[in-house]
N, C-alpha and C positions, 0 to 999 in steps of 0.2 A: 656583681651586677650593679650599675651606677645608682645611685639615691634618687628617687625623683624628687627634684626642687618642690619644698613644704610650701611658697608660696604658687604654685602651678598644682597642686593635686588635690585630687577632691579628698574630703575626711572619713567620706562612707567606703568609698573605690580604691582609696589611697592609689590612685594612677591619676595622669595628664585629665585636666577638666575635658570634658567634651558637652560642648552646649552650656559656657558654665555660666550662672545667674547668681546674685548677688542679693542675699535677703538685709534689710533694715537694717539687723543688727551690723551688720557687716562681714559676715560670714558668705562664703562662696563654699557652692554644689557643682555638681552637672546636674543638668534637667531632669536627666532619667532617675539619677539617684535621688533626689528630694523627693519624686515622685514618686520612688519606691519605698521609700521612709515613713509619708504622708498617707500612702494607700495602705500601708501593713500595720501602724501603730494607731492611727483615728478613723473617723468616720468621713464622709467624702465631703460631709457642709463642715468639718473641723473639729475644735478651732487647731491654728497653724501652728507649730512651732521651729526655732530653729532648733535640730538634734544637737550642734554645739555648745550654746549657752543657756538653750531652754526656754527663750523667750517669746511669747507668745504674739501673733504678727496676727492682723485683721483676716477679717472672712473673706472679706472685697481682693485680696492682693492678687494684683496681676507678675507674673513671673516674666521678665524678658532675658533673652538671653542677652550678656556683657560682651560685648565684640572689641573691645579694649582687652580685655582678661584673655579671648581667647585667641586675639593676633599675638599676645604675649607666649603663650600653649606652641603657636604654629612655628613662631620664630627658634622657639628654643629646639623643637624637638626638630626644626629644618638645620640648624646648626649642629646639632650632635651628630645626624645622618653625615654632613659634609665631614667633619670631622674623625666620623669613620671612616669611610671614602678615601680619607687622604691619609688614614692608616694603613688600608690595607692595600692603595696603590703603591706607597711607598716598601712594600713588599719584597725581596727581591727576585722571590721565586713564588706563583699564584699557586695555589691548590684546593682543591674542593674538599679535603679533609675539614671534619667538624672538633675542633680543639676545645678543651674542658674551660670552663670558664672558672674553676677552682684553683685549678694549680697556677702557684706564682713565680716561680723559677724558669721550671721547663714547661712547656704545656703538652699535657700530653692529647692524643687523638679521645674524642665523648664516644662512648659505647651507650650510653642513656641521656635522654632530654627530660629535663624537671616540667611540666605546662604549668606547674602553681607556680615555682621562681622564674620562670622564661631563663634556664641557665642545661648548657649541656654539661655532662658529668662525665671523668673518665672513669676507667673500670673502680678505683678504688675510693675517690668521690661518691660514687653510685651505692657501694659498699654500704660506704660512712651517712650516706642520704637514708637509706633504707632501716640504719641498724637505731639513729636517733628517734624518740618518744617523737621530737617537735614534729616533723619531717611525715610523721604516720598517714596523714591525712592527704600526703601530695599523692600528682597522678607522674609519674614514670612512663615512656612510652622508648621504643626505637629512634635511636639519635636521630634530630630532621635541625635541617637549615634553616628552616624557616617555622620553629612552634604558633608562630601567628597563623597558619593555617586548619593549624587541630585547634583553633579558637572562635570562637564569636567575634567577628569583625563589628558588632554594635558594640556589645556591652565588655568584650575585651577578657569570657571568662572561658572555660572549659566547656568543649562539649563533651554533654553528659547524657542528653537525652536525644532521644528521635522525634519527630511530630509525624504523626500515623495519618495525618491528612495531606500536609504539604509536602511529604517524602524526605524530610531534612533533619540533618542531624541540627540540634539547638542546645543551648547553655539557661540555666534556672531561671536567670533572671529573663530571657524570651518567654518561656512558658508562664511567669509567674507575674510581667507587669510589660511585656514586650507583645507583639505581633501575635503571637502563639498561644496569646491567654486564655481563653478560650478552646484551644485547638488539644486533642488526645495524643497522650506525650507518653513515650514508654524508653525505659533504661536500655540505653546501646546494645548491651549483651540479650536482653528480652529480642528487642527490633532483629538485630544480628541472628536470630535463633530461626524466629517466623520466618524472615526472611529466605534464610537456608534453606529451611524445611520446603519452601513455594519453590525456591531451584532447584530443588531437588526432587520435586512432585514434576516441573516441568520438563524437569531431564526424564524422568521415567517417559512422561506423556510426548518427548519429542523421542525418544529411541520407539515409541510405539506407532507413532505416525510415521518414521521413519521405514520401519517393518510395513504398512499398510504399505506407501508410496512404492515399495522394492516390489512389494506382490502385485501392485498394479502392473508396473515396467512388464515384469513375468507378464502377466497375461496379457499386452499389448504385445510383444514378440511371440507370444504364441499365437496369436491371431493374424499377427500378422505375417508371421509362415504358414499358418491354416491359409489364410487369405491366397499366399504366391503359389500354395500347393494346391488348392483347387483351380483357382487357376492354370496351372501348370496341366492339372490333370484334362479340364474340359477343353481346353485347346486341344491334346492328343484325342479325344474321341471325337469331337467335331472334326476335327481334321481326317480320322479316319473313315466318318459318315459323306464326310464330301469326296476322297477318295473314290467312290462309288456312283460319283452323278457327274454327271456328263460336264465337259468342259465351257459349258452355256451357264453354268453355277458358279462359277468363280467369283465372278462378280460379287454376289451374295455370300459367299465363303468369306471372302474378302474383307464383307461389311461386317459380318460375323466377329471375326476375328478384333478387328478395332473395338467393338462394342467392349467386349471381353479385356481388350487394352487398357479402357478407360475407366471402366470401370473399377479396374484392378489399380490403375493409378487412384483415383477418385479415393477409393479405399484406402491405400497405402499411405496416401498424403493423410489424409485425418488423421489415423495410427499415429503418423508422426508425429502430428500437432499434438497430440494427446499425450505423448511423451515427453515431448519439449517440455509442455505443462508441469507434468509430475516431476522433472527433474530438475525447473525450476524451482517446485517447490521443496524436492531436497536438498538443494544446494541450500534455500533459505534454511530449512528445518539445522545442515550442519552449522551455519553461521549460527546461528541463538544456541547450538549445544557448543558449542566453540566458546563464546562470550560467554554463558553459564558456566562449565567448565573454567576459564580461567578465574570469574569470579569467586569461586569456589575455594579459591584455593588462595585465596586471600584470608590470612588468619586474623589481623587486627579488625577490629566489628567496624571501627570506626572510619574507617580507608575502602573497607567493602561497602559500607551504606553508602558512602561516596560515589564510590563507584558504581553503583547499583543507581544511587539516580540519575548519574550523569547521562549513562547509559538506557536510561529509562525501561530499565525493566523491577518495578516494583510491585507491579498489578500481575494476576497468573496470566498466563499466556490463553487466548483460546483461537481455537482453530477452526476452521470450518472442514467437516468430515472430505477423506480423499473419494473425489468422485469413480464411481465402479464403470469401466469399459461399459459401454452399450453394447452386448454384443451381437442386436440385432442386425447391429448398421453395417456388419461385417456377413451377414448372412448371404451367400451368394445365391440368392433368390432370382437376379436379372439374368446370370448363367445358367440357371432350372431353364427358363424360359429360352434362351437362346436352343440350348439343345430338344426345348422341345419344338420349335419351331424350326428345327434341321429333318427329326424326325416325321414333322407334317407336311415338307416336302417332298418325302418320297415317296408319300401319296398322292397327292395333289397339290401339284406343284403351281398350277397356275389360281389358286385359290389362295393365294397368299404370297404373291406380288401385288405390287411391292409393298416391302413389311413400311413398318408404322416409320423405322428407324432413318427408312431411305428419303422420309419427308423433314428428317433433322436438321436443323439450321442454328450457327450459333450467332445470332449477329453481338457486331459489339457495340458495350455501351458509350456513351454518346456524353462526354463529361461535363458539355458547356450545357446540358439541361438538367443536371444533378443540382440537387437543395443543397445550400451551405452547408448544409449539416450532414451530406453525405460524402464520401471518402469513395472511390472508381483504384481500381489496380491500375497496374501499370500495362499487364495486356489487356484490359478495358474487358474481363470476364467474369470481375466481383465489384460487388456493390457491398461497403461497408457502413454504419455506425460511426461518425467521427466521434469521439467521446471528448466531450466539453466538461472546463472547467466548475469543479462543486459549487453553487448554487447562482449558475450565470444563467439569469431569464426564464420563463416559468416553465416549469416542467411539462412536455408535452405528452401525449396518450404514446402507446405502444403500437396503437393502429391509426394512429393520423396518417391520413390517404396523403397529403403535400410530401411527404418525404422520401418523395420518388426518382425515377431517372429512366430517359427515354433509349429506345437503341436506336445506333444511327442509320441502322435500313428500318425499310418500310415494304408494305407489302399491298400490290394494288389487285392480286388476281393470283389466281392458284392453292394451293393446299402445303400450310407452313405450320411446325412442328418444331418445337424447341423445349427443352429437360431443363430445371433449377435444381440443384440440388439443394438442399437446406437442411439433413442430417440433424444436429440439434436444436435448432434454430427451432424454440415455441413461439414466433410470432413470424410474419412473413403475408408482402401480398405480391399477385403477379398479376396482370392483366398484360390488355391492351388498348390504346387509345389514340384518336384523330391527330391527339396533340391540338386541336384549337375548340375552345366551348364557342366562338362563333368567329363566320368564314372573314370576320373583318377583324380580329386582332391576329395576332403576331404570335408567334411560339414563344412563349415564356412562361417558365418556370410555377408561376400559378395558377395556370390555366390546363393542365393537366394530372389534375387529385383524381385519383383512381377512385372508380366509382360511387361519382358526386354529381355526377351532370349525363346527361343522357348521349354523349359519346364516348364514355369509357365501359368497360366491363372489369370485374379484376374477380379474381376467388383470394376469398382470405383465408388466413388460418390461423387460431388463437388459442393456447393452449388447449390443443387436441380438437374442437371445434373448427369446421371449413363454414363457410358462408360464401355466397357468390353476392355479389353488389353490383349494381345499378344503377343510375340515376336517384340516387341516393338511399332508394329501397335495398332492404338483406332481401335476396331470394334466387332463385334458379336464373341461372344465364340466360336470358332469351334475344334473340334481337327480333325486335317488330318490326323492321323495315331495313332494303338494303342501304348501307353505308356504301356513299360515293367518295367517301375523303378515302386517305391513305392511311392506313394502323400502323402505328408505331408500336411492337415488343416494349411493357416500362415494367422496372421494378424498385421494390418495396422492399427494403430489409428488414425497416421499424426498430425503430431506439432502443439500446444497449441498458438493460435497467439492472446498473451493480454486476456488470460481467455474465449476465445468466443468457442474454442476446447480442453477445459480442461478435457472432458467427457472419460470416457471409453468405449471400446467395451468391453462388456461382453455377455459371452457366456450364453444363455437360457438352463437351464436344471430342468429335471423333474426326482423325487425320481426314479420310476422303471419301465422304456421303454418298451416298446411290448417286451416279448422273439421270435425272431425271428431264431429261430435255425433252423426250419427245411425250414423257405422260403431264407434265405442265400444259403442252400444247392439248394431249387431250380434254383434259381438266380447265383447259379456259375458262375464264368467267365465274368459277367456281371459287368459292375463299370460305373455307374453315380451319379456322386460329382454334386452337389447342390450347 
């Protein structure tokens, strides 16, 4: 390996100055080393010496760096690079083999890299490196191309230690007068160990959430063939109830059956959101046991702590528990009632026309009055949560009444009826309203806050708590007097807080409603909103 020029190296480092400064005497350091010299043998007010000749230099002394000294540094070591450069283009044939920097005849291929000589070794070099007194102290590693990178790119020595706060592998002189002085430093193979042992606690704890996530899937396919088999079933006994009534029931058979459709969709759609969920989160859970896994299997401590930060996994992993099937949501509860209500017809049939369901309407919503911050499907049937970026404008309540959206019918007379679903959803409002707090402005977007002004009405619901509102009053729906404007259907999803109200309201709708044409006529004049 070539000598470095005695008038270019510092006398502590014996390598190229860096930052080099020029004491009185006339002796030249690098910055760092004087500093390290000056901090380890005296006290911080002094007095100074130079390590070379010993001579003692003021208290006052200001240290600058030599920019003469070190264009001379930059020059030399720019010239040596070219000068290799135009060794090894002159090559006749390139190859990425690492050749011994020992042998002088033939070169053979390095099976070992020296970090203390910066010199690779072939097999019997390595031998002879290993078996000398002098040599006892170097560090040995797997032949690499470039040993500057198993080094300290400041100070130019071995990394040796880990820093347990900034996740980095670092060399003595970091920890001891560098960045890291301060910071808890532990030997490679120590860090290497902890380390292991945290992947290997998180491999246990991701093959365990892996086993939850699988048991969910299971019970979301069993429910959700319970779901298509009760279904399946109360279609065949409604079906054989209406068998037996007169062909004046069809009608109502008819509407029977959609219910039961929608429902059974309604269902089945969640189920599969709920899975999508789970199975994005094993696709995630294989990915980090993947990356765990192959870091693993990295034996050098020092190429795996590497890699361990690059990858940023040096902290345990923690997860948030895999959420359990609600399996109420799947209870076919609205099917009980369907067939009981087949069975109250064949008693008294006209005591229950028309049912609740024949006054269903789904109108859609209306996106040129939705709040910036709400998000309309594309068949105008869900109202979402847009989710904004982390910490853009203040954060608003979960039940702020403006972050509404109107539907674009209205309703001036008769008896109208419309289902939200909202399934998980713990926060949600629905009402209805004029659409203007007075007959002189204009429809926009702030002038219809659900139950803030004495033409709206809405029912809230807030984790498990309902509330009706008013005119800004919480309390039971009433209206004091009749409304001449037109009510617009709006709703309220209310703000996504950390994915727990990410869900939408979506409106329930069935292929083809009761025709109610001639009981509207009866019901003229009459308007009761739902």
């Amino acid at each position: 390996m070539e000598t470095v020029d005695k008038t270019l190296s510092c006398p502590v480092c014996q390598d190229f100055y860096t930052d080099p400064v020029v004491l009185q005497c006339g002796h030249g350091f690098c910055l760092t080393c004087i500093h390290a010299v000056w901090e380890t043998d005296v006290s911080p007010e002094g007095p100074f010496f130079c390590p070379e000749c010993q001579m003692f230099l003021p208290s006052d002394l200001i240290l600058k760096v030599n920019t003469g000294l070190q264009t001379k540094v930059n020059d030399f070591t720019l010239n040596r690079q070219s000068a290799a450069a135009e060794t090894c283009s002159s090559a006749t044939k390139p190859t990425s083999t690492v050749h011994c920097d020992h042998c002088i005849e033939k070169s053979r291929a390095a099976v070992r890299t020296c970090l203390t000589c910066d010199a690779s070794l072939c097999q019997d070099h390595a031998l002879l490196h290993q078996q000398r007194s002098a040599f006892k102290e170097h560090t040995l590693v797997d032949v690499t191309k470039d040993p500057l990178s198993l080094k300290c790119r400041e100070h130019r020595d071995e990394l040796k230690l880990f820093c347990m706060e900034e996740k980095v592998p670092v060399c003595c002189l970091c920890a001891l007068v560098g960045r890291h002085k301060q910071h808890r430093t532990a030997q490679l193979h120590e860090a290497g160990a902890q380390f292991r042992s945290m992947l290997e606690a998180n491999m246990a704890q991701l093959l365990k959430r892996r086993g939850e996530a699988e048991h969910a899937i299971e019970d979301l396919e069993s429910l959700y063939t319970h779901t298509v088999n009760s279904a399946a079933d109360f279609r065949e006994r409604i079906s054989d109830k209406y068998s037996r009534i007169r062909v004046v029931l069809d009608a109502d058979e008819r509407l029977m059956m959609q219910i039961i459709d929608a429902e059974e969709a309604s269902t089945a759609d969640w189920l599969e959101v709920q899975r999508g969920i789970i199975e994005t989160q094993i696709k995630e859970i294989d990915g980090f046991r993947a990356s765990n896994k192959a870091l693993l299997q990295e034996t050098n401590d020092l190429q795996f702590l590497q890699k361990l930060t690059a990858q940023n996994l040096c902290d345990p992993l923690e997860f948030a528990p895999i959420q359990e099937v609600n399996r109420d949501l799947c209870d076919p509860e609205k099917l009980k009632t369907v067939e009981r209500l087949v069975d109250d017809l064949s008693l008294a049939l006209s005591q229950h026309f028309p049912r609740t369901w024949s006054y269903l309407s789904s109108p859609a919503l209306d996106s040129n009055t939705a709040h910036p911050k709400l998000e309309i499907s594309q068949d105008r049937k869900q109202v979402y949560w847009r989710r904004q970026p982390a910490g853009e404008g203040p954060t608003p309540q979960p039940y702020d009444s403006q972050y509404s959206v109107l539907a674009q019918e209205s309703f001036t007379s008769g008896r109208h009826y419309w289902e939200v679903i909202v399934q998980d959803k713990p926060f949600w409002m629905v009402g209805v309203t004029t659409g203007l707090v007075n007959k002189n402005d204009s429809l926009t977007r702030s002038s219809f806050s659900l139950g803030v002004n004495n033409t709206s009405w809405c029912l809230y619901h807030g984790d498990g708590q309902y509330l009706a509102c008013h005119d800004t009053q919480e309390k039971h729906l009433t209206v004091a007097k009749r409304c001449t404007e037109p009510l617009f259907p709006l709703f309220n999803p209310c703000m996504d807080m950390n994915g727990v109200n990410w869900q939408p309201l979506t409106l329930f709708w069935i292929k083809d409603p009761w025709n109610r044409c001639s009981d509207e006529d009866q019901h003229c004049g009459e308007r009761k909103a739902h």
